[in-house]
C-alpha positions in Angstrom: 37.3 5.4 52.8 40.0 3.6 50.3 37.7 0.5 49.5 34.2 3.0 49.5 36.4 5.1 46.2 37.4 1.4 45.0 33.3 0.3 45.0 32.7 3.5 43.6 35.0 2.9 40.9 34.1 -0.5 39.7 30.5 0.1 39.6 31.0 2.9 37.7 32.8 0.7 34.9 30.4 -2.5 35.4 27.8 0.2 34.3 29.5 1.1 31.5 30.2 -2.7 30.1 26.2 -3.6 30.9 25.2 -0.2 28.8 27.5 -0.8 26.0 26.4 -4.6 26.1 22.8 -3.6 26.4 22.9 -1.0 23.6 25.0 -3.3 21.3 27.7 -0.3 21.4 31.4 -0.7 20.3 33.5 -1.5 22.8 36.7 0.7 21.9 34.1 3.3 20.7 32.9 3.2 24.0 36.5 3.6 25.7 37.4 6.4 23.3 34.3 8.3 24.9 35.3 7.7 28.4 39.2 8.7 27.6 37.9 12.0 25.9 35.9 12.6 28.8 38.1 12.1 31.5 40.8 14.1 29.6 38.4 16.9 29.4 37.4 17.2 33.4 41.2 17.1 34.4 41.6 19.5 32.1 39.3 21.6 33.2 40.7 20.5 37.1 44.0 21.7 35.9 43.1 25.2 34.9 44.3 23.8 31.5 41.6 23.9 28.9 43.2 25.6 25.9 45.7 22.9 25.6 45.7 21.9 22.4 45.2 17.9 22.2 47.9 16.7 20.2 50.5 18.8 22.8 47.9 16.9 25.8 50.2 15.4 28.4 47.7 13.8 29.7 46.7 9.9 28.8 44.1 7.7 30.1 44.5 3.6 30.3 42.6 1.0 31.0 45.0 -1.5 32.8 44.0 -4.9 33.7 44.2 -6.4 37.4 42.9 -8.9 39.7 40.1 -7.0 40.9 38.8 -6.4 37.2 39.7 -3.4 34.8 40.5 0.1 36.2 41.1 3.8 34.4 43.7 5.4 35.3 44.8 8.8 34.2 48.8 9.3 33.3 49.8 13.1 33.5 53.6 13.6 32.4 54.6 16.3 34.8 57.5 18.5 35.2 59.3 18.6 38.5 59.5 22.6 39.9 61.7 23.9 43.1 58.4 26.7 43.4 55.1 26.1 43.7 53.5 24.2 40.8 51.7 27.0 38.4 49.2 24.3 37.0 48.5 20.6 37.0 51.2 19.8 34.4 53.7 20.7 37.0 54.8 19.2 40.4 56.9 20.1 43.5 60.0 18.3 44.0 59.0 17.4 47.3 55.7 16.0 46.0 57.8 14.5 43.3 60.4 12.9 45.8 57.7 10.9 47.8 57.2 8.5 44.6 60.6 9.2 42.7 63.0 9.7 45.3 65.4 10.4 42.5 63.8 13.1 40.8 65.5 16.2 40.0 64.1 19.9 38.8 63.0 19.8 35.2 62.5 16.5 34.9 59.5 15.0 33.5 58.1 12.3 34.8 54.7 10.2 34.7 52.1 10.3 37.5 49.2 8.3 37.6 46.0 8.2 39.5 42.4 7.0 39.2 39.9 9.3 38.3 37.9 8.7 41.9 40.9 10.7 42.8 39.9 13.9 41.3 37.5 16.0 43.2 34.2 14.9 43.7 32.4 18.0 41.3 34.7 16.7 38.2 34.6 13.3 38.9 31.0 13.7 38.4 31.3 15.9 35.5 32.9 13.6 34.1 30.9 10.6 34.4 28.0 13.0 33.5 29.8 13.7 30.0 30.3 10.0 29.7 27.0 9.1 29.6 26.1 11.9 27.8 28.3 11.3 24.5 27.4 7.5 25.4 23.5 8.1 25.2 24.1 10.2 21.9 26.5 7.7 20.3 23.4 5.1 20.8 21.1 7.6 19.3 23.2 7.7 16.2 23.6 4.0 16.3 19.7 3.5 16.5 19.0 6.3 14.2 21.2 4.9 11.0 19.8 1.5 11.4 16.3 2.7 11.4 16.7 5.0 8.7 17.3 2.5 6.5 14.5 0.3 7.1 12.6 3.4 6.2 9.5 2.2 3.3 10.0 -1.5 5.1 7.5 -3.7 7.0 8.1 -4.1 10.5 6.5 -5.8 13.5 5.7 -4.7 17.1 4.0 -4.9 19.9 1.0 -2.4 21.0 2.8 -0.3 24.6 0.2 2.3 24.8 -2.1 5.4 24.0 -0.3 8.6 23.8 -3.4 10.9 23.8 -4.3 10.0 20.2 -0.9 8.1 19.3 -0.2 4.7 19.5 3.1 3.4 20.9 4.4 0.7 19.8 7.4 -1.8 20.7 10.0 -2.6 18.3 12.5 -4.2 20.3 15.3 -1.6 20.1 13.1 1.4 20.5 9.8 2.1 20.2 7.9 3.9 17.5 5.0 6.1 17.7 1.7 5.9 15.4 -0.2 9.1 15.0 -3.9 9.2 14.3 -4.1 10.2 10.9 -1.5 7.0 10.4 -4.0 4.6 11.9 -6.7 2.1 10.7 -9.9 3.9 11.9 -12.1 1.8 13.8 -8.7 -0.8 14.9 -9.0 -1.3 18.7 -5.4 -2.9 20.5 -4.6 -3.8 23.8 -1.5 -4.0 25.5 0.6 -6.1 24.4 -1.0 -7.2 20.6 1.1 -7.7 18.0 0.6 -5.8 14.8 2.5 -4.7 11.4 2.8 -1.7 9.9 5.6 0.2 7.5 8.8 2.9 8.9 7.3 5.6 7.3 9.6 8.2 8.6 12.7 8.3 11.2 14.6 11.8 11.9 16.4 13.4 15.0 15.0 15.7 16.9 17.3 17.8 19.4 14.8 17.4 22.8 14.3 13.9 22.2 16.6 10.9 23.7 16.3 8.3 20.7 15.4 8.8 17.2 11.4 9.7 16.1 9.9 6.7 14.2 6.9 7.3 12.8 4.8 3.8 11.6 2.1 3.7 9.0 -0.9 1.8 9.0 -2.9 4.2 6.8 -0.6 5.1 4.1 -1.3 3.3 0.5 2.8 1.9 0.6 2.0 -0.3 3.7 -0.9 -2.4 1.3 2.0 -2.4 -1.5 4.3 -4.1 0.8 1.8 -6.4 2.4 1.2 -7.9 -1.0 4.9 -7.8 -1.6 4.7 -10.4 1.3 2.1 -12.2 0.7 2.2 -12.8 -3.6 5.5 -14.9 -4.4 4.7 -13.5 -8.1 4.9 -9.7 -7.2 8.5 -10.6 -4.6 9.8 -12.2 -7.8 9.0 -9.3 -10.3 6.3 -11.4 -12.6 3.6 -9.4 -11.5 4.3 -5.4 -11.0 2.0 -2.8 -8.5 1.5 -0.1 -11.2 -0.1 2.0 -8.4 -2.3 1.9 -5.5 -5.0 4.2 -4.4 -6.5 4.0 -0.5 -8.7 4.7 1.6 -7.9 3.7 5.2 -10.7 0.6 6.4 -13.2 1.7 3.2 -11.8 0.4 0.3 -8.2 -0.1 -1.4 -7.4 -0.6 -5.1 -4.3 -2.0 -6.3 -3.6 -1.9 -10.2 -1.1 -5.0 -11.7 0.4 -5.6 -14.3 1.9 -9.6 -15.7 5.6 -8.7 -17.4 4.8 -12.1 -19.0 1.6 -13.3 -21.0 1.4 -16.4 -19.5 0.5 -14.9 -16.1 -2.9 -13.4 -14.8 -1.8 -11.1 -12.7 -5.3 -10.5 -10.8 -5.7 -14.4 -10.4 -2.0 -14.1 -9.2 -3.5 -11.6 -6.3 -6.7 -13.3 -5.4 -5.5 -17.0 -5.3 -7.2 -20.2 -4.8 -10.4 -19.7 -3.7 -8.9 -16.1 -2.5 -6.6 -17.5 0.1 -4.1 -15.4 -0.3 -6.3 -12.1 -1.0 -8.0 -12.8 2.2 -4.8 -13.2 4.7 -4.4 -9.4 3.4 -8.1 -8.7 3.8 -7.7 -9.7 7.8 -4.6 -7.8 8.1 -6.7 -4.4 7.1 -9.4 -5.3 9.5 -12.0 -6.4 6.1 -11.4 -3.3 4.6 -12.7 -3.8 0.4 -9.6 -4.7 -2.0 -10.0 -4.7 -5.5 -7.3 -5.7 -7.7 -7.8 -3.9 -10.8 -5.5 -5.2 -14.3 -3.6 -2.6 -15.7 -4.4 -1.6 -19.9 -2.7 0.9 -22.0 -5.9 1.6 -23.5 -7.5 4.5 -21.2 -11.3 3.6 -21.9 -10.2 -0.5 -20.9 -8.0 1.0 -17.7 -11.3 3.3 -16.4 -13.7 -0.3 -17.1 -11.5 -2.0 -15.0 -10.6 0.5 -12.6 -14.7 1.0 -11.6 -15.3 -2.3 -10.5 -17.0 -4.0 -8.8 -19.2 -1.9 -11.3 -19.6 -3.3 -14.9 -19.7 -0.6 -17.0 -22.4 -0.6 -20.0 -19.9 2.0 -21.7 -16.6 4.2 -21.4 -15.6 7.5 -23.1 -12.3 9.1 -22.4 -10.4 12.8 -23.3 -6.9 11.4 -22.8 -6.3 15.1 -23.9 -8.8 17.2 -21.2 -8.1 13.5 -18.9 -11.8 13.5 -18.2 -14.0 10.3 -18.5 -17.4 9.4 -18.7 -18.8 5.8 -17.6 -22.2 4.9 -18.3 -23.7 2.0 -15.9 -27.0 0.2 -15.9 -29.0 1.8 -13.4 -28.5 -1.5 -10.4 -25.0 -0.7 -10.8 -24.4 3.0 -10.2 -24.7 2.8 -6.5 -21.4 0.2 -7.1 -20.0 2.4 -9.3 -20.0 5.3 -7.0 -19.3 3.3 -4.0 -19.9 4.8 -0.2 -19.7 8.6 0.0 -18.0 7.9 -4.0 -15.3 6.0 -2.4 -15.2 3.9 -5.6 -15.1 6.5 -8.0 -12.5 8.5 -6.2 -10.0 5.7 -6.2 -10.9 5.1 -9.9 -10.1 8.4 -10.6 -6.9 8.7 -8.5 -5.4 5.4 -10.1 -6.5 6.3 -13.8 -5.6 10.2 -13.5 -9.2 10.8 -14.9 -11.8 13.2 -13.8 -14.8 10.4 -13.9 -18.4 11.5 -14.2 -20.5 8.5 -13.3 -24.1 8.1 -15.7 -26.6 5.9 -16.3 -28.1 4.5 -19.3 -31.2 6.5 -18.8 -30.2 9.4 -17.7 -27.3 9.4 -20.4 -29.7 8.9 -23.3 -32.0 11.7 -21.8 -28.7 14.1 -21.3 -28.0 13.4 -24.8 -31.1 12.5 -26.7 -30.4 15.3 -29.5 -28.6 14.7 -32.5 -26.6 18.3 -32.1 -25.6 16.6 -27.9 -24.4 13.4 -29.4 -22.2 15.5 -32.0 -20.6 17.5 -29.1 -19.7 14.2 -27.3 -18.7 12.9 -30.2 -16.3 15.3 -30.7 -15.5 15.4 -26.8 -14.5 12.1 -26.3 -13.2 11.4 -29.9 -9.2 10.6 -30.1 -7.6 13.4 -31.7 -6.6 12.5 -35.5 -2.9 11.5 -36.1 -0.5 13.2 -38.4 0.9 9.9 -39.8 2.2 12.1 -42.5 4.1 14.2 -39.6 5.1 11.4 -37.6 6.2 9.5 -40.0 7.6 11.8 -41.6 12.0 10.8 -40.1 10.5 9.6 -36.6 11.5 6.4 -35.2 8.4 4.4 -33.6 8.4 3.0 -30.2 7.9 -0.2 -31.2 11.4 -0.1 -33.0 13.1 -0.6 -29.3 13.9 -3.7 -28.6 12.8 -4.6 -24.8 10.0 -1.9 -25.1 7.0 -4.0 -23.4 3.3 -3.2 -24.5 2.7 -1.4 -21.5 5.3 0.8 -21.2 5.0 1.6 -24.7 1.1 2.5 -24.0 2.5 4.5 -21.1 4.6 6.5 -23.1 2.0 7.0 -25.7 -0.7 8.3 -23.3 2.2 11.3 -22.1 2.1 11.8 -25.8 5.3 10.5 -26.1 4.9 9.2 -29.8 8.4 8.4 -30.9 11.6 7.8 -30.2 13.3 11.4 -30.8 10.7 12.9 -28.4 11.6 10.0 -25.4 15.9 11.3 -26.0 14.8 14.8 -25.1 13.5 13.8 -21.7 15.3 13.5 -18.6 15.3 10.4 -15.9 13.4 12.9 -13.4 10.7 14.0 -15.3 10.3 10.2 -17.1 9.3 8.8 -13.4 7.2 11.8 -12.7 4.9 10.5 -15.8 1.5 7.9 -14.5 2.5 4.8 -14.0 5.9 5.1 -14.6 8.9 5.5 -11.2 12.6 5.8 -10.9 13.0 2.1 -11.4 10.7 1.8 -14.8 12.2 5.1 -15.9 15.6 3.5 -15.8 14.8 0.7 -17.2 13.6 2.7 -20.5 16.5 4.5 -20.6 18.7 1.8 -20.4 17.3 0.2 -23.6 17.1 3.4 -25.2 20.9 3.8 -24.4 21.4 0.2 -25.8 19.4 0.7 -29.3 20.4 3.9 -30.0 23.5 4.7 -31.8 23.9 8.2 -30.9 25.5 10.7 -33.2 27.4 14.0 -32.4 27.1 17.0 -34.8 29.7 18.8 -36.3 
């Protein structure tokens, strides 16, 4: 019976070392949670459970011997003529048979292996251990996950979960709903594929954390060509924005922070190699790379190719748009079921209204129509007089690049008085313009600006 309890034992810690091994968990993390554990059950063995722990008698070691490394549970005791009242106490008869020089009130140290306890709280207590174990690797998993959250990962496809895909991460896996995935992307078990941690939380009735992947969402193309364009990894090229729609048609708008750069040439590459390696990641889905202008009526041109617009006018004040197209391109400039329009008009933050040349010269054939659209699309006059009038231009910060400063301008931020009034938050919420960028304009406006308190 002896060497059954003894097998018992040491598979009992074998299986703890191979999870904490397997799980990459701390070894005297991993000991703490067994000691807490086994001090609870003998505790609760001892009718003792409202024993505060910094009064606890009760120790657990971990001693070394030639069979490999045992627990063993230390209980300072005091030695009683009566009964024992509890497990902190002992007979003196009990006590005699291993200190045959113990006396009443004494205290003295007993120890014994926790196979000794009775079999219910000896499996209580591995129960607990595995327990805070599994939860401590939950944690583990959960804080390294969460912040790879916006990052491209790879994995391997496991299986369909009704409509979600599972996939295989290596430490976990992570699950890909429908409305996440490429339509019309078929996998079989065991193909590789990346996609971007879109999300990772807790959830009480699950064992590990929820990982929710992305290969739908307009921030896995961004990273993609974070990967594949050295210009955009090294900051010569910035995404301004990008607007999707999942295996139809993507467009990505970029911006050079030096002149000497073409930032769509950057994009496509020779002979569109590196364009194309991103092309075959999305299944073929369309990509335009659209250049970013400060200049509305230049940003909506750009924005509706492939179509080559015959003419653009813009409200930057109503933020609606009108593009006129010979009649062979309007079916390009609409796109299919309007895709192209729609992402032209998310990226621009332009209602667009898509005309030909005929049909705009028969809309507007009048003299009285072209007046009203005149007057429409017609930039709104500036009070230079006003303005100039103790403002300080943009241009008068140093660092200011064109394209922020047409960014500003087309919030109707005009000068630099107005940009001191505005907060970091509501800067980034502006198009075109994040956390990062809004920073950045605060920092040189921190560094030009010699700021003076009233008295």
């Amino acid at each position: 019976m002896a060497v059954k309890k003894k097998e018992v034992e040491v598979n009992l810690l074998e299986a703890i070392q191979q999870f904490c091994a397997d799980k990459s968990l701390d070894r005297e993390a991993v000991m703490g949670v067994i000691r807490d554990s086994l001090i609870t059950a003998y505790k609760k063995k001892s009718g003792i459970e409202t024993l505060e722990e910094e009064e606890s008698p009760i120790k657990v070691e971990f001693a070394s011997s030639g069979d490999g490394e045992n627990v063993v549970i230390v209980v300072s005791r005091k030695v009683v003529e009566a009964s024992p009242a509890n497990g902190l106490e002992i007979s003196l008869e009990d006590a005699k048979a291993i200190y045959p020089n113990a006396t009443e009130g004494e205290v003295l140290d007993f120890r014994e292996k926790p196979m000794e306890l009775s079999r219910i709280i000896s499996s209580q207590a591995k129960q607990m251990v595995f327990q805070r174990l599994r939860d401590m690797e939950k944690e583990l998993l959960y804080q390294e996950y969460k912040a790879k959250e916006g990052e491209l990962t790879h994995g391997y496809f496991q299986r369909w979960k009704k409509d979600a895909m599972s996939i295989d991460l290596g430490k976990v896996e992570g699950v890909m709903p429908k409305r996440e995935q490429n339509p019309g992307e078929k996998y079989h078990s065991g193909d590789r594929l990346k996609a971007i941690i879109q999300k990772v939380e807790l959830r009480p009735r699950e064992p590990i954390p929820v990982i929710t992947l992305s290969r739908a969402s307009a921030d896995f193309v961004r990273k993609l060509f974070e990967m594949e364009i050295p210009e955009i990894y090294d900051g010569l090229v910035e995404i301004v924005n990008v607007a999707r729609q999942p295996s139809i048609r993507t467009k990505v708008v970029v911006y050079a922070t030096r002149g000497d750069i073409d930032p769509v040439g950057a994009c496509v590459g020779m002979k569109g190699v590196r364009i194309q390696s991103i092309v075959r990641e999305l299944g073929n889905e369309r990509i335009d790379i659209v250049q970013y202008s400060s200049d509305p009526t230049e940003f909506i041109a750009n924005a509706i190719s492939p179509a080559k617009p015959y003419d653009v006018k813009a409200d930057s004040v109503g933020r609606e748009a009108m593009v006129i197209v010979p009649e062979e391109q309007l079916s390009l400039a609409i796109g299919i079921n309007g895709s192209n329009v729609k992402l032209a008009s998310q990226l621009t933050g332009f209602r667009i209204d898509i005309k030909t040349i005929a049909q705009y010269n028969e809309e507007f054939s009048s003299p009285e129509a072209r007046e009203r659209l005149d007057k429409l699309f017609s930039p709104p006059v500036a009070n230079t007089e006003e303005e100039d009038d103790g403002a300080t231009a943009l241009e008068d910060l140093p660092g200011l690049s064109t394209r922020l400063i047409g960014l500003l301008r087309s919030a109707g931020i005009n000068n630099v008085e107005t940009l001191i009034e505005i907060s970091q938050d509501d800067l980034a919420k502006l198009p075109g313009i994040g956390q990062t960028t809004a920073a950045q304009i605060l920092r040189i406006l921190a560094e030009s600006v010699e700021w003076v308190e009233e008295s």
